[in-house]
C-alpha positions as CSV (number, residue, x, y, z in Angstrom):
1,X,9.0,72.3,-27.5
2,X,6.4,69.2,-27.5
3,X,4.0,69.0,-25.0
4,X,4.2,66.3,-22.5
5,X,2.4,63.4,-22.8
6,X,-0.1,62.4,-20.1
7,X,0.9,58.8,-20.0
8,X,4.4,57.6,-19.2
9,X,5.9,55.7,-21.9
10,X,6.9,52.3,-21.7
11,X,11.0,52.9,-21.4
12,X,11.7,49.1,-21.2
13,X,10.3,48.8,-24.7
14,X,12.0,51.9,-26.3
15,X,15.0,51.0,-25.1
16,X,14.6,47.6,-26.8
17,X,13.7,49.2,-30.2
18,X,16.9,50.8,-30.2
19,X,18.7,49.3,-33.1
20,X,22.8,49.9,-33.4
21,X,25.5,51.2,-31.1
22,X,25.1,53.5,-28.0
23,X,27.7,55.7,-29.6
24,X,25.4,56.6,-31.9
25,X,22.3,56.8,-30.0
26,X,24.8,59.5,-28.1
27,X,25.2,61.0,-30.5
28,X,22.0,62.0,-32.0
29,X,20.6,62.3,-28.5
30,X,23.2,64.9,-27.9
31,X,22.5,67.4,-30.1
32,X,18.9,67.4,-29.3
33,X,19.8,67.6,-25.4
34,X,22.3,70.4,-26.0
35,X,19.4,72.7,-28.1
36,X,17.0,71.8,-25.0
37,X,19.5,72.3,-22.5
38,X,19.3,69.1,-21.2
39,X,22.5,66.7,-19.8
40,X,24.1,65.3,-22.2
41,X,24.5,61.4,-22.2
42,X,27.8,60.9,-20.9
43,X,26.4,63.2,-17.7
44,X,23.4,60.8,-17.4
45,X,26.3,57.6,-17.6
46,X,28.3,59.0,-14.7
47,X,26.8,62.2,-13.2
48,X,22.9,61.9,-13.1
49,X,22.4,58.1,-11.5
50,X,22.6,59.0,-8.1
51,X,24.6,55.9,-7.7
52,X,21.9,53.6,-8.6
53,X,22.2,51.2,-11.2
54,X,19.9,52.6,-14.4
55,X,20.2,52.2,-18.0
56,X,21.5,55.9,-19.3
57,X,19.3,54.9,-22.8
58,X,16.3,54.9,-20.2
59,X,17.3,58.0,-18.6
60,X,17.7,59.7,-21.8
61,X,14.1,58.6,-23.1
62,X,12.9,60.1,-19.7
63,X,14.4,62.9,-20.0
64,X,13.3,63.7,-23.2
65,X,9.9,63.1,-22.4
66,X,9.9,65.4,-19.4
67,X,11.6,68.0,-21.6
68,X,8.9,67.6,-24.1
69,X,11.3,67.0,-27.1
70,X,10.8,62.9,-27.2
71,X,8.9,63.1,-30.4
72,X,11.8,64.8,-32.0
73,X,14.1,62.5,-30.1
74,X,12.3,59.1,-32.1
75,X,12.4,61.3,-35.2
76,X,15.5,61.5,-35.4
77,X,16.1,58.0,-34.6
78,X,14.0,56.5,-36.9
79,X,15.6,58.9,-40.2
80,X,19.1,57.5,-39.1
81,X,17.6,53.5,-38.9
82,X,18.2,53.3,-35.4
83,X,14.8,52.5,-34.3
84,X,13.1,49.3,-34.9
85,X,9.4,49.8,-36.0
86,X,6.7,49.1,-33.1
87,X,3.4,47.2,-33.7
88,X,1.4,50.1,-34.3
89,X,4.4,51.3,-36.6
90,X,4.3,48.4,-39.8
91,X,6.5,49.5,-42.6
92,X,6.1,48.1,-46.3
93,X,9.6,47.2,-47.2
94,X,9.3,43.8,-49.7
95,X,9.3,40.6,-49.1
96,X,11.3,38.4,-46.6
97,X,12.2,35.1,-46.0
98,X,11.1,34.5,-42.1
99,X,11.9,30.7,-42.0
100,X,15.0,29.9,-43.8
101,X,15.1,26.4,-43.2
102,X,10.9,26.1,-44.6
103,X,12.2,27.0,-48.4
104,X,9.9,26.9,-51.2
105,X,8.3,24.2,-52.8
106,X,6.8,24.1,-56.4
107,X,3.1,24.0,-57.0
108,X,3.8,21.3,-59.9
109,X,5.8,19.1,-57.4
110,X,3.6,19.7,-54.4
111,X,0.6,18.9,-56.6
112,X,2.0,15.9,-58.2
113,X,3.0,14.6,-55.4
114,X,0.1,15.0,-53.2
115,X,-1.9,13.1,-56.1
116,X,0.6,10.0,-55.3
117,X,0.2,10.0,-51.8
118,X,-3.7,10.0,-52.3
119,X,-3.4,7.0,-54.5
120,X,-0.6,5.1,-52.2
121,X,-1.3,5.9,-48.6
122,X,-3.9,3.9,-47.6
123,X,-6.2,3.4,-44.2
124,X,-5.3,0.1,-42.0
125,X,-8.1,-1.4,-39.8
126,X,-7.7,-3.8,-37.4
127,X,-9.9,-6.4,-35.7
128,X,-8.8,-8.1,-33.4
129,X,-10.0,-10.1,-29.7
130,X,-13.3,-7.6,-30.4
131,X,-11.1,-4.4,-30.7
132,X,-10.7,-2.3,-33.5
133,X,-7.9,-0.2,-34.2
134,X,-6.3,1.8,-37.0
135,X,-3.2,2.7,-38.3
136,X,-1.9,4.2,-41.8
137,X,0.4,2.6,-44.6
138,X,1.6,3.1,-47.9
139,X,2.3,1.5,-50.8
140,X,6.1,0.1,-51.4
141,X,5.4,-2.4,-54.3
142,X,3.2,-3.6,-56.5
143,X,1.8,-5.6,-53.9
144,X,3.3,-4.7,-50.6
145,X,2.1,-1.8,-47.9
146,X,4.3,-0.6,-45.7
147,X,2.9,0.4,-41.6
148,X,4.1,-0.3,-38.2
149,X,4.5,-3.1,-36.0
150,X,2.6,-2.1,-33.3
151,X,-0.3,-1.1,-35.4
152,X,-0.5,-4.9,-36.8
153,X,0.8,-6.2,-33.5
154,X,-2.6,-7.6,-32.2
155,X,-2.8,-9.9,-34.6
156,X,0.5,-11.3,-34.4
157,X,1.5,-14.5,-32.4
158,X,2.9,-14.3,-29.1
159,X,5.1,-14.3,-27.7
160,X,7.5,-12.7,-29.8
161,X,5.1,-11.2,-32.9
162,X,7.0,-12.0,-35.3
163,X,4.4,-14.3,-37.3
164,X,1.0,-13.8,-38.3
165,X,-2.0,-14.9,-36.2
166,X,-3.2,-18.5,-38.3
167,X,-6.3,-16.7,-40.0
168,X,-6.0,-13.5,-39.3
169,X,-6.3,-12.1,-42.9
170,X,-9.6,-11.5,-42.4
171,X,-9.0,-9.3,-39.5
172,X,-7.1,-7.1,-41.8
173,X,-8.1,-4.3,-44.1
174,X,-7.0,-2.0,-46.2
175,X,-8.7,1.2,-47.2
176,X,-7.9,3.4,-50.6
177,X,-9.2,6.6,-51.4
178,X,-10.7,7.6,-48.0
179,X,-10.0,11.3,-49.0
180,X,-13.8,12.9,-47.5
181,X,-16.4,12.2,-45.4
182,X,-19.2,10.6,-47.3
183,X,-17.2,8.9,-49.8
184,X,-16.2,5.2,-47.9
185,X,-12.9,4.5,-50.5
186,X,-11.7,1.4,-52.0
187,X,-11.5,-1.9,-49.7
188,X,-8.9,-4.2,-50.6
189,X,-8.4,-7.7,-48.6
190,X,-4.9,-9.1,-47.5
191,X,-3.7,-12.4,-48.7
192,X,-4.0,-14.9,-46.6
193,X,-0.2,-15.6,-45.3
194,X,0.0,-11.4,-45.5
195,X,3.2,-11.0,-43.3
196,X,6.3,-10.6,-45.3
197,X,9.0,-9.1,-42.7
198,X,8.9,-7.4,-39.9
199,X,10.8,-5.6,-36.7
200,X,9.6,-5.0,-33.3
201,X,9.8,-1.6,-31.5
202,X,12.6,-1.2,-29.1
203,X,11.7,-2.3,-25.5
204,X,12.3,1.1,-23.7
205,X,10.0,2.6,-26.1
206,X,7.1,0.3,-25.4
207,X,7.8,1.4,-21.9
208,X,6.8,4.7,-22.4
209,X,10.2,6.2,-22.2
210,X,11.8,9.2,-23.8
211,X,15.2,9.9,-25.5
212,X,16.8,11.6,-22.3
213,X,15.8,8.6,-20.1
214,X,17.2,6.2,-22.4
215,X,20.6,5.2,-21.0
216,X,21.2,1.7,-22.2
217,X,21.0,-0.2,-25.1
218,X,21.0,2.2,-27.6
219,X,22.6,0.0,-30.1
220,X,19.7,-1.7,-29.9
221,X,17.7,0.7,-31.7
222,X,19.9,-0.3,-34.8
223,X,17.4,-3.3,-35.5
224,X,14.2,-2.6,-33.9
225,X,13.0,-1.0,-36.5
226,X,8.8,-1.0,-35.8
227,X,7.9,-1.7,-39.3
228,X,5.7,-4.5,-40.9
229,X,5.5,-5.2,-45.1
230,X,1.8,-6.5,-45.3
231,X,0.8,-8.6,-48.8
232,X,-2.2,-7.5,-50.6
233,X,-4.3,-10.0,-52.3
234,X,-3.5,-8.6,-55.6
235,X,-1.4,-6.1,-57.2
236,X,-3.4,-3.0,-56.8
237,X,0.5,-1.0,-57.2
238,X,-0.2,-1.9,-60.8
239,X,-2.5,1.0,-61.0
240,X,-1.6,3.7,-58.5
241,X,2.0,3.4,-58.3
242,X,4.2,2.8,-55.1
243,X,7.6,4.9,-53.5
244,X,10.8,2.4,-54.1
245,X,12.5,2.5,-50.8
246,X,15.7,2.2,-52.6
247,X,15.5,5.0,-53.5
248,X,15.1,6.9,-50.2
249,X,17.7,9.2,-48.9
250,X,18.5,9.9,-45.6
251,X,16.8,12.9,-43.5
252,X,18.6,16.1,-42.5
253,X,18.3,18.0,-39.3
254,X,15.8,21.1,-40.2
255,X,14.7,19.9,-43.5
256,X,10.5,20.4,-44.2
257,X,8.5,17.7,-44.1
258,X,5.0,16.4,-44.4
259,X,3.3,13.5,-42.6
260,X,0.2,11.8,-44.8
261,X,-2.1,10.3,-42.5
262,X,-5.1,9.0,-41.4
263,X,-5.7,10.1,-37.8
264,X,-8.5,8.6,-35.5
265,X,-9.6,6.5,-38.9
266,X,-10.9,10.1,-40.8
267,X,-10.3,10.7,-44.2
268,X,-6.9,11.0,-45.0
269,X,-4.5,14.5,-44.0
270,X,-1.8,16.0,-44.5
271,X,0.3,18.4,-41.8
272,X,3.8,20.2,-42.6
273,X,6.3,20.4,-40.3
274,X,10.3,20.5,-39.7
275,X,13.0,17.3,-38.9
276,X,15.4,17.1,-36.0
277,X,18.3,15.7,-35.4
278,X,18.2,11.8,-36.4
279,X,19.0,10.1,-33.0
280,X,20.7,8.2,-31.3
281,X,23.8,10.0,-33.6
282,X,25.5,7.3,-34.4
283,X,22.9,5.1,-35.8
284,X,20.0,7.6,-37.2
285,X,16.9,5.3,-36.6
286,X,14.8,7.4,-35.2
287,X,13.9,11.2,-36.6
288,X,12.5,13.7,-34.5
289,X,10.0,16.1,-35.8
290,X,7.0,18.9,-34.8
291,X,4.5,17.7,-37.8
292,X,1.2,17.1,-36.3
293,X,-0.3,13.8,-35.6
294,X,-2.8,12.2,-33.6
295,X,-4.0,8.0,-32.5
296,X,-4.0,6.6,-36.5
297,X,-1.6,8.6,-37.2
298,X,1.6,5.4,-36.6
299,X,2.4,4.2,-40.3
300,X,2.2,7.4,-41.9
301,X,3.8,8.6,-44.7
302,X,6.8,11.3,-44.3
303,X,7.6,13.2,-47.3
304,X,9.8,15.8,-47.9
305,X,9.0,19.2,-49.7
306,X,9.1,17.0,-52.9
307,X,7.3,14.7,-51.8
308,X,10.2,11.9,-51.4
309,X,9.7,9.7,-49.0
310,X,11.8,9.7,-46.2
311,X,10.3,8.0,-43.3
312,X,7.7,6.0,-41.4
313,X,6.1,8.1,-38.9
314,X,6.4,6.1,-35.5
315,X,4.4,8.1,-32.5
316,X,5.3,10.3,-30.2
317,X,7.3,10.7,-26.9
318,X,6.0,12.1,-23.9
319,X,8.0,13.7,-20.7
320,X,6.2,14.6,-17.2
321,X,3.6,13.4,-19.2
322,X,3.8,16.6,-21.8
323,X,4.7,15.7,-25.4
324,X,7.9,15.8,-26.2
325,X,8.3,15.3,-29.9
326,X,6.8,13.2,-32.7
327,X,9.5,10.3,-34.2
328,X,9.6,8.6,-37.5
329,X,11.7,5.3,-38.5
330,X,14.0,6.8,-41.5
331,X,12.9,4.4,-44.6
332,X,16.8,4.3,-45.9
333,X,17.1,2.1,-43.2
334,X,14.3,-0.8,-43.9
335,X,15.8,0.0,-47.7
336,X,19.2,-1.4,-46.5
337,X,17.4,-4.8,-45.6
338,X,17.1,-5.2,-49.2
339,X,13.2,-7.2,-48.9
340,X,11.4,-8.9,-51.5
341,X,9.1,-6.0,-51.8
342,X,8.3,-6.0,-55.5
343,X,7.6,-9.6,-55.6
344,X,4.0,-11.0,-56.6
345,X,2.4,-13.9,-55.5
346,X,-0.9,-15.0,-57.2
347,X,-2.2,-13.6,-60.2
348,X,-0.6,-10.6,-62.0
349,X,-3.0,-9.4,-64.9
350,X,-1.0,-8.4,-67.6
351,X,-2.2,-4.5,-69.4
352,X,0.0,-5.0,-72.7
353,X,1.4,-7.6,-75.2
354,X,5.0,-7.1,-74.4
355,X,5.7,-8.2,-78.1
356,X,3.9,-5.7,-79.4
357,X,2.7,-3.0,-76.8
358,X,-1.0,-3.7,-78.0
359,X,-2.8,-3.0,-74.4
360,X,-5.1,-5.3,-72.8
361,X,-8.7,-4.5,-71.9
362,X,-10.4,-6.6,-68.9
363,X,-10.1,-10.3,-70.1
364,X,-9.4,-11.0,-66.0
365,X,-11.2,-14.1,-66.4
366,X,-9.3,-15.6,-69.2
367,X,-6.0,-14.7,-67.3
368,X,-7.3,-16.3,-64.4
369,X,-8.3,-19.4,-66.2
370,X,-4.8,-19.3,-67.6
371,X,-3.4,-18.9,-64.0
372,X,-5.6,-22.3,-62.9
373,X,-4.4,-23.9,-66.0
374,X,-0.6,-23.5,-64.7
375,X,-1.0,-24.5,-61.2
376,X,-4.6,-26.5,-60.5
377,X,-6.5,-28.7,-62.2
378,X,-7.7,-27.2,-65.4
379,X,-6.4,-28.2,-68.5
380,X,-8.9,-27.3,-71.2
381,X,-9.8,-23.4,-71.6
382,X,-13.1,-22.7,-74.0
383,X,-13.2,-18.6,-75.0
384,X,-16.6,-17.5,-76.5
385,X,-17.4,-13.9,-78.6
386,X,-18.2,-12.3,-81.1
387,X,-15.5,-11.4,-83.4
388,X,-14.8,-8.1,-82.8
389,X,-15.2,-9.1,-79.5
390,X,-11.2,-9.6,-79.4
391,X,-11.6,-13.3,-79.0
392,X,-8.5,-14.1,-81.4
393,X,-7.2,-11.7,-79.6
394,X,-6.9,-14.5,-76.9
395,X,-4.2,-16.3,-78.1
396,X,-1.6,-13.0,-77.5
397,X,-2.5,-13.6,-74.0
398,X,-2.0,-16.7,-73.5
399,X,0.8,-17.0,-75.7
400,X,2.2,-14.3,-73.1
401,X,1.7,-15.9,-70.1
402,X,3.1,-19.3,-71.7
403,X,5.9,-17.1,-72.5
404,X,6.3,-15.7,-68.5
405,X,6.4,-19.4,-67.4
406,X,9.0,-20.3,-69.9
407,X,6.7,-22.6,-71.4
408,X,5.9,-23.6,-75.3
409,X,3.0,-22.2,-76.9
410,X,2.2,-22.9,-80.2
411,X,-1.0,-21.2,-81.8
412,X,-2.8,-22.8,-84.7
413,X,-6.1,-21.4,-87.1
414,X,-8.7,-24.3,-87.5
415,X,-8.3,-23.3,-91.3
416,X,-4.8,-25.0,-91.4
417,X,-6.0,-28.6,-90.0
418,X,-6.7,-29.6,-93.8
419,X,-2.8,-30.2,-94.2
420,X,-1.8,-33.4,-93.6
421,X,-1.6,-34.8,-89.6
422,X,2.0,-35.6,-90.2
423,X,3.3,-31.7,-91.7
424,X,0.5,-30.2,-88.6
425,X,2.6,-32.7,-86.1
426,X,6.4,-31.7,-87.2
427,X,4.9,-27.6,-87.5
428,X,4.3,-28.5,-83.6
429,X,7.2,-30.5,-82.1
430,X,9.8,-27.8,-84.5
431,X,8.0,-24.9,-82.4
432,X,8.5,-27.1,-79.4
433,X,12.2,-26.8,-80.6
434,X,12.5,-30.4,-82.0
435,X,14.8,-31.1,-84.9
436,X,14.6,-33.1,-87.9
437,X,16.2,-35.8,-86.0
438,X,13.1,-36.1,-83.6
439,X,10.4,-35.0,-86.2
440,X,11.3,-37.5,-88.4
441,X,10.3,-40.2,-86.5
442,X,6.9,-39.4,-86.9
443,X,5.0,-42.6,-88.3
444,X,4.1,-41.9,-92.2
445,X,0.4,-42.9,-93.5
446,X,0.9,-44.6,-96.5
447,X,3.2,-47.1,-94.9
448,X,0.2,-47.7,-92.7
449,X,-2.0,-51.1,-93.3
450,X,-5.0,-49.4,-90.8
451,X,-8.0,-47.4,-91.4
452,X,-6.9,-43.4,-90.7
453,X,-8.2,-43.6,-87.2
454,X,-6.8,-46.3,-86.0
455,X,-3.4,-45.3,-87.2
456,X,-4.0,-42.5,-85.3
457,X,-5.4,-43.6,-82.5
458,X,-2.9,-46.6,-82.5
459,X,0.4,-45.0,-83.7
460,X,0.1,-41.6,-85.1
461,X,-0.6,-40.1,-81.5
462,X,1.5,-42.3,-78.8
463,X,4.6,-41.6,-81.0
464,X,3.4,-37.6,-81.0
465,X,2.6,-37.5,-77.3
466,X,6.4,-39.4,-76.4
467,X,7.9,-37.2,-78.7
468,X,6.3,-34.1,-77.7
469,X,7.5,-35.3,-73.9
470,X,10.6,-35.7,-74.8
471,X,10.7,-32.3,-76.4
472,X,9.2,-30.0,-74.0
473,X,10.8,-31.9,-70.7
474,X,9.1,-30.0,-67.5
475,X,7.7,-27.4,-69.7
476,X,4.2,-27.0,-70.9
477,X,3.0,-27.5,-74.0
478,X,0.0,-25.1,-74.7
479,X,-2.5,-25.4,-77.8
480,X,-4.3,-22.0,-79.0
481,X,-6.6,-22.9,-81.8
482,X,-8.1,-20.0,-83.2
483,X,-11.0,-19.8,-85.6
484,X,-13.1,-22.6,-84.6
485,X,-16.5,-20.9,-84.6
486,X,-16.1,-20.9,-88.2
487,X,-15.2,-24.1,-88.6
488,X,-15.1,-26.7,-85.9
489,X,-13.0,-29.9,-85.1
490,X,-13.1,-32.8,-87.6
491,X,-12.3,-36.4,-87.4
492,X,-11.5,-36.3,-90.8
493,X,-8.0,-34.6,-90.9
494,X,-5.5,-32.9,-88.2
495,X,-8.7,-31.7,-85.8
496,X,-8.8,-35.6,-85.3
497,X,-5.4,-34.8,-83.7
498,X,-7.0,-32.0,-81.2
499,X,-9.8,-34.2,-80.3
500,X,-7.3,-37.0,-79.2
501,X,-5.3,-34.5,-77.4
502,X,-8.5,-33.5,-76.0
503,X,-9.2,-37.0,-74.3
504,X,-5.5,-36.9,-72.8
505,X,-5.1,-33.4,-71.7
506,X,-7.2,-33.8,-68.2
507,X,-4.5,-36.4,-66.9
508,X,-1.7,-35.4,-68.9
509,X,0.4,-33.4,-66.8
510,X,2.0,-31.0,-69.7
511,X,-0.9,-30.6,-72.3
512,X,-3.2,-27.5,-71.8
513,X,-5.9,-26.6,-74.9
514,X,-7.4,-22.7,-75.8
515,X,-9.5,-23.0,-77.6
516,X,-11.4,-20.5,-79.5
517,X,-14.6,-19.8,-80.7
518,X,-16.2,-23.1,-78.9
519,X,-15.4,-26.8,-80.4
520,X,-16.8,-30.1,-78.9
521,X,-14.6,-30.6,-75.6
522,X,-16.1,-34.3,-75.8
523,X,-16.0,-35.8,-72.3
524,X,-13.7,-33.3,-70.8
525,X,-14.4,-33.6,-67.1
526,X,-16.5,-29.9,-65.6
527,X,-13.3,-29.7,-63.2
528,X,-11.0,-29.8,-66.0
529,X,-12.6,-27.3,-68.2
530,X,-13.0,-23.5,-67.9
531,X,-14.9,-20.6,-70.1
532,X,-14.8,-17.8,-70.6
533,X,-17.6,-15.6,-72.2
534,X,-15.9,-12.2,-73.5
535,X,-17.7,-9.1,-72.1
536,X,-17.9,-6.3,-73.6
537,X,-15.1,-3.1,-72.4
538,X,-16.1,-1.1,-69.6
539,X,-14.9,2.2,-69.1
540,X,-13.6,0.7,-65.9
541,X,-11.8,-1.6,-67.8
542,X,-10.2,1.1,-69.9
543,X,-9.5,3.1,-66.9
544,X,-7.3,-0.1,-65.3
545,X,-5.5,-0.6,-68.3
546,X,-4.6,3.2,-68.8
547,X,-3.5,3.2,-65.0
548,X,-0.9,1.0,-65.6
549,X,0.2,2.2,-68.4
550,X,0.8,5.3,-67.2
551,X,2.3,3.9,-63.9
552,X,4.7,1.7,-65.8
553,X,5.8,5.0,-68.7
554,X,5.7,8.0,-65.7
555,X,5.6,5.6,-62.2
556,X,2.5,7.6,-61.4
557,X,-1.4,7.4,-62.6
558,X,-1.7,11.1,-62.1
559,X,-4.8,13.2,-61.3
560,X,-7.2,11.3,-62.8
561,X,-5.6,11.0,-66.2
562,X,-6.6,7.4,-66.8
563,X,-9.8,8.2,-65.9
564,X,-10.0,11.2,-68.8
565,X,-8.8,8.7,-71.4
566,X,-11.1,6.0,-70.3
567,X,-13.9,8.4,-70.8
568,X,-13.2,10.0,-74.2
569,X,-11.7,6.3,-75.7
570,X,-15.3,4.8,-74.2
571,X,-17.4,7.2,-75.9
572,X,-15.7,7.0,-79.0
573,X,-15.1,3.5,-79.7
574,X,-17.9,2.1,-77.2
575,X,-16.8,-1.0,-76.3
576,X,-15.3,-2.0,-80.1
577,X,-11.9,-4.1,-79.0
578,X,-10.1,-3.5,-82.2
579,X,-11.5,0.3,-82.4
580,X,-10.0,0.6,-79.1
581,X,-6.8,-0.9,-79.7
582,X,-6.2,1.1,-82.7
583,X,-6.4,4.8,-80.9
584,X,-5.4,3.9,-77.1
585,X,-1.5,4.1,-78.3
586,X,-2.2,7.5,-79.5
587,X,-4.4,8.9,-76.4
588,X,-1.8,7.5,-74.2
589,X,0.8,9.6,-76.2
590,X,-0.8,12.7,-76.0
591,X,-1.8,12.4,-71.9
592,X,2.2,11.6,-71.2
593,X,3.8,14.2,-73.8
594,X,0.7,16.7,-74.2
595,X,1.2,18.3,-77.2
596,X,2.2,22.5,-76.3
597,X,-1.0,24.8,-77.4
């Protein structure tokens, strides 16, 4: 017989570990009560309670203590299974899954995604009437960044915010790749008219109230959506890759998520946690959930376990002044609005000749020359370098953006302006998609009675330019002559041609000249002229170019790929355009398809 012990044990808690039926606690209980001579349970059920109302279980625990047989009593409990382990009783049995609705996610996805988000969710800062405040947003496009209203609301016009504040751009900023303390990210400006839609938060939530309050108006939650698109001022998507809201699904009650953020302005965070039920049930706007998140927090990116986007995490609702719940806007539903967020305005530098995938290094300047060229006042473009500088290479590129804007680009080698100014004029107005019917009206020399320039000047090039006119309609024509640092413009053959066009193209409204290697631009006005002097390839430059590629094969830049193949292609080829060209295609290859070891 055990001795008893000289504390009383906790009955309550035995009894609760008590796994199974009473039966067959009874049961094993009775055989050790029987060899101690002890009541039985059934005698403790009806016989032993003196009328009072206690557990028999309890009784029999306490009776087994005071009959110094408990030990044997939770022996023989615990070799049937009928006694749940206590704290100080931990038993190695496997593995479990304690959260069924968590599941498991995969490193490779968790990883790959969490890259994206540090390239796509961004920091917003706003300035406004001397306050500063500060949201989060993402990337949705190439050029678009998805937040809330109410974090852009103080610089919207009153009284309805629906319209930006008349220079308020610069009261806007967006920050990249705030990811630690010490290291300040990536600034980029807004453009200047930077709203592109927007919806309002619902008026009872404004008030401060929470979902059992609301008793009204619930339909109205339908449309106020509390989302704002803001413009960037150029196309940083390009390079880090956005989430396509079309492509958003709709959240389910209990599902895992994670909210990417940038609370109170720090560096950017992450916090897991689980969705409720979308509310109000019939329309789904709103989605409950227990992630952490603090002031900065609004505008933050929701991801599920994938790291699919699924929402735009709103704020939180409070009750008795205790918080509630967290709530995000489910992105399916500013999806369904079907905005123009893929659209860019302003310059888009091009990474590749679509004609023949060779990739584009820097060259900004030249495409932003091209760019003027199209929509302001300059109508002559000079491109200076060395040849291996990729300077021929400057007539894919503008041949490519002639191409984009639908106009006619027809790209000549100096070398070829020894054939006759009649056979140089046909070559031009046939690319311009002129038959023999127009080309054939081109005045002939020899039936000419005047010196070579004055034919020119008197009929050769009036007849061209009406022709040509006729030809292109509201198109552009664009001139690429290539070549002329070896030989320049003469007045001699067809470069007498040029140098006429030359005098024409600054108040000609379809004529625009590339041309390079130099040439004499004669009296081209300075506001009609722009040059560009090649620089040499940065690994900067080879880093942009390799983002977007990547972006545009995979729709991701991933963890600092294009920076790996601008570092090994930059030390290799150091700067050498063609050297660069010719084993980019190859690197590329091997970072998106790595070959297995």
């Amino acid at each position: 017989m055990d001795r008893p012990l000289n504390v009383t044990p906790d009955y309550a808690r035995l009894v609760d570990a008590v796994t199974g039926d009473r039966e067959g606690f009874a049961e094993l209980y009775d055989t050790l009560a029987e060899a101690a001579g002890a009541a039985t349970y059934l005698m403790l059920e009806f016989g032993l309670s003196d009328g009072e109302l206690v557990d028999p279980m309890r009784l029999a625990f306490q009776q087994a203590h005071e009959g110094g047989w408990l030990s044997k009593l939770l022996g023989a409990l615990r070799q049937h299974r009928r006694l749940r382990s206590g704290a100080a009783e931990v038993q190695f049995s496997g593995e479990a899954v304690l959260k069924p609705s968590a599941g498991m996610s995969l490193v490779g996805t968790s990883r790959e995604g969490l890259v994206d988000a540090g390239l796509r969710v961004c920091l917003v800062k706003v300035d406004a009437n001397g306050k500063q405040s500060c949201g989060t947003g993402f990337l949705i496009g190439p050029q678009t960044v998805l937040t809330n209203h109410h974090v852009v609301k103080p610089l919207l016009e009153e009284p309805n915010h629906t319209t930006r504040r008349l220079g308020s751009a610069a009261n806007l900023k967006i920050l990249f790749d705030y990811l630690e303390h010490g290291r300040p990210g990536k600034q980029v400006n807004v453009a200047e008219d930077w709203l592109v839609a927007c919806s309002g938060t619902h008026a009872l939530e404004s008030d401060g109230m929470v979902f059992s309050d609301i008793k009204d108006d619930l339909e109205g939650f339908r449309t106020c959506l509390d989302f704002a698109v803001i413009r960037l001022d150029h196309a940083v998507g390009r390079e880090r890759g956005y989430y396509e809201l079309a492509r958003c699904a709709p959240p389910v009650e209990q599902m895992p998520l994670i909210v990417v953020q940038h609370p109170h302005a720090s560096p950017m965070l992450v916090t897991d946690g689980k969705a409720g039920a979308p509310w109000p049930a019939s329309i789904g706007t709103r989605l409950p959930h227990d992630a952490n998140t603090m002031v900065g927090s609004s505008g933050g990116l929701v991801v599920d376990e994938a790291y699919r986007p699924i929402a735009l995490h709103q704020g939180c609702h409070h009750q008795n002044g205790k918080p509630v719940t967290n709530v995000a806007i489910p992105t399916y539903h500013i999806a369904a609005l079907r905005l123009p967020l893929s659209s860019i305005e302003g310059l888009d530098p091009i990474w590749q000749i679509d004609a023949t995938q060779a990739p584009v290094f820097g060259r900004l300047r030249l495409q932003e020359l091209l760019n003027a060229a199209a929509q302001g006042p300059i109508r002559v473009i000079k491109v200076l370098g060395s040849p291996r500088s990729g300077i021929s290479f400057s007539a894919d590129i503008a041949r490519q953006y002639a191409m984009q804007w639908r106009d006619v680009a027809v790209r000549v080698s100096s070398d070829e302006l020894t054939a006759g100014v009649r056979e140089i004029g046909i070559r031009w107005l046939a690319a311009a998609g002129a038959g023999p019917d127009v080309t054939s009206q081109l005045p002939i020399q020899q039936e000419a009675d005047t010196a070579f320039s004055a034919w020119m000047r008197d009929d050769f090039v009036p007849t061209f330019m009406g022709l040509l006119e006729q030809v292109v309609a509201n198109r552009r024509f664009w001139l690429i002559v290539d070549n002329l640092a070896t030989r320049g413009l003469s007045a001699d053959d067809a470069g007498l041609l040029i140098l006429h066009l030359l005098e024409r193209a600054p108040t000609h409204s379809l004529v625009r000249l590339v041309l390079l290697g130099g040439g004499d631009t004669g009296a081209v006005p300075t506001e009609a002229l722009g040059t560009e002097n090649i620089q040499s390839v940065t690994r900067a430059d080879i880093e942009a170019t390799a983002a977007k590629h990547l972006v545009a094969l995979t729709g991701t830049a991933g963890f600092n790929q294009a920076l790996a193949m601008a570092t090994s292609l930059h030390a290799v080829c150091r700067g050498d355009v063609e050297m660069l060209a010719k084993h980019f295609p190859s690197v590329l290859r091997d970072m998106v398809f790595p070959k297995e070891v």
